[in-house]
Phi, psi and omega in degrees: 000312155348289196274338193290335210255320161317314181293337177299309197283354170283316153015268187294331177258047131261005188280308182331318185298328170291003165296139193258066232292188193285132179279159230250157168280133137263126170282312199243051187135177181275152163336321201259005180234356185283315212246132150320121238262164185212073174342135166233353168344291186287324170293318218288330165320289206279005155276307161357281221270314174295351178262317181295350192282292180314320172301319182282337157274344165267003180283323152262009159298307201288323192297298191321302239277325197271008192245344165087348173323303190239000000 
């Protein structure tokens, strides 16, 4: 009854976090030439690259694991 009553209430106080605010009026152009570009490349590569590494180690954890090894 506890957690049922817990899950609610974070439930409900976390719907305010999804608001977003209003993006500001540009009078004299648009956004995309007003606001600085915010690369995403370079993190977005080196996640890239630690999740196939994670993956590739449990993936031979498990091969060790059905094989009786570790």
């Amino acid at each position: 009854m506890k957690k049922t009553i817990l899950t609610a209430l974070i439930v409900i106080s976390s719907i305010g976090l999804f608001a977003q605010p209003q993006p500001p009026d540009y009078p004299h152009g648009n956004a995309t030439t007003d606001l600085p570009a915010a690369p995403i490349d370079g993190g977005l590569s080196i996640l890239l690259v630690l999740g196939a590494a994670f993956g590739i180690k449990k993936i031979n954890i498990l091969k060790k694991k059905e094989k009786g090894i570790v």
